[in-house]
C-alpha positions as CSV (number, residue, x, y, z in Angstrom):
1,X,128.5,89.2,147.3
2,X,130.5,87.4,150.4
3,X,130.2,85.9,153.8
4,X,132.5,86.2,156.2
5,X,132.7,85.0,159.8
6,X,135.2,84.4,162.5
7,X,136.1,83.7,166.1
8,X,138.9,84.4,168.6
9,X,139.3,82.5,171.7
10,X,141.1,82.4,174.9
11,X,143.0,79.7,175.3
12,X,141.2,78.2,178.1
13,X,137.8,78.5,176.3
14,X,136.0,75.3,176.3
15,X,134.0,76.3,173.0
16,X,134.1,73.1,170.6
17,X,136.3,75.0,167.7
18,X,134.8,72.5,165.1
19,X,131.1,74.0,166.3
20,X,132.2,77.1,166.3
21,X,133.2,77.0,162.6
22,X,130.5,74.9,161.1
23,X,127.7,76.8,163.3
24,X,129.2,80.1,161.6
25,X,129.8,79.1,158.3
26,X,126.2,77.4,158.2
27,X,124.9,81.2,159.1
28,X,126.9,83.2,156.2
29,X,126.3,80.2,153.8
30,X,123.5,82.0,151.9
31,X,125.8,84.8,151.0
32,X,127.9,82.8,148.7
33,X,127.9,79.6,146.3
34,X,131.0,79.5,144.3
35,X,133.8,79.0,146.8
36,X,134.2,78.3,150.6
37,X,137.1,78.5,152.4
38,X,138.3,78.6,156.0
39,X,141.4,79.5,157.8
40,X,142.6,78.6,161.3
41,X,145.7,79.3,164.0
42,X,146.9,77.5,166.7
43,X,150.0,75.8,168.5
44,X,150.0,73.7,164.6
45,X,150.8,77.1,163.1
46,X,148.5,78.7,160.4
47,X,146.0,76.4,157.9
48,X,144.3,77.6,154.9
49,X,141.2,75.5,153.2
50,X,139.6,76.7,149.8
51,X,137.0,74.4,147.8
52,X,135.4,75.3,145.0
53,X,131.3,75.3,145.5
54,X,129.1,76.5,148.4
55,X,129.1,75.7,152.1
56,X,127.6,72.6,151.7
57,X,130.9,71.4,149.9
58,X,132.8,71.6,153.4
59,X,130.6,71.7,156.3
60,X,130.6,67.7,157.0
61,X,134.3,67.9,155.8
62,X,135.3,71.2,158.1
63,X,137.6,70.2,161.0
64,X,139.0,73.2,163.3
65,X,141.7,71.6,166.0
66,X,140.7,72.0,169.4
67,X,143.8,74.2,170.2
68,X,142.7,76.6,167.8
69,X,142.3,80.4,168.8
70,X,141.5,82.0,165.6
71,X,139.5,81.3,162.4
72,X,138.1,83.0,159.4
73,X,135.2,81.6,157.4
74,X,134.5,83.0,153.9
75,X,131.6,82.0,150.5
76,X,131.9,83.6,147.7
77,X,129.6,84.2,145.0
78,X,132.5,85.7,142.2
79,X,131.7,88.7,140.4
80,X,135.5,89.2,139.1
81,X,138.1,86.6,139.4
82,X,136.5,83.4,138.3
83,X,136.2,80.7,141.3
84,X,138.2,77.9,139.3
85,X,141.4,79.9,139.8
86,X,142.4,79.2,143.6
87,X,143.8,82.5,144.3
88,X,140.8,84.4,143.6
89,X,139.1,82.9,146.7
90,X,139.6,83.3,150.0
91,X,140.9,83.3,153.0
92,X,143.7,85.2,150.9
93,X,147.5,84.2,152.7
94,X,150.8,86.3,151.7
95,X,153.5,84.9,153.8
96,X,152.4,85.1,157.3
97,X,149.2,87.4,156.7
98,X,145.9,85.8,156.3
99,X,143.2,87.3,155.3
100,X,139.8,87.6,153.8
């Protein structure tokens, strides 16, 4: 079982991104307790976070920059691929593709 979650903004939004993400990953946080990980665009290019544990090991520590227009959000219970490999969890990236 999996959460996932995401947003995509205009540019001009005023939506807190930080909010946005912890508000989101708070709501899919039931779905997974192994690994947690979030990925976010903006002007700073793409940014991948994975942590081994549940959603409450990176909600205080979650930080999306306010010129963010996309994120993914993703927990993880692991039924293949055990959660202390970093690979096996998500958001996934392959070059310039990220996803979950």
């Amino acid at each position: 079982m999996c959460g996932i979650a995401g947003f995509s903004l205009d540019p001009e939004s005023s939506v807190d991104r930080t909010l946005a993400a912890q508000a989101l990953l708070a709501g899919i946080a039931e779905r997974g307790a192994d690994a947690v990980g979030y990925a976010h665009r903006g002007e700073g290019g793409m940014r991948v976070t994975k942590l081994r544990g549940g959603a409450s090991a990176l909600l205080d520590e979650l930080e999306v920059p306010a010129d963010t227009l996309q994120a993914l959000i993703h927990v993880r219970d692991f039924t293949k691929g055990h959660p202390d490999i970093e690979a096996n969890n998500h958001p996934i990236r392959h070059g310039s593709v990220v996803g979950v």
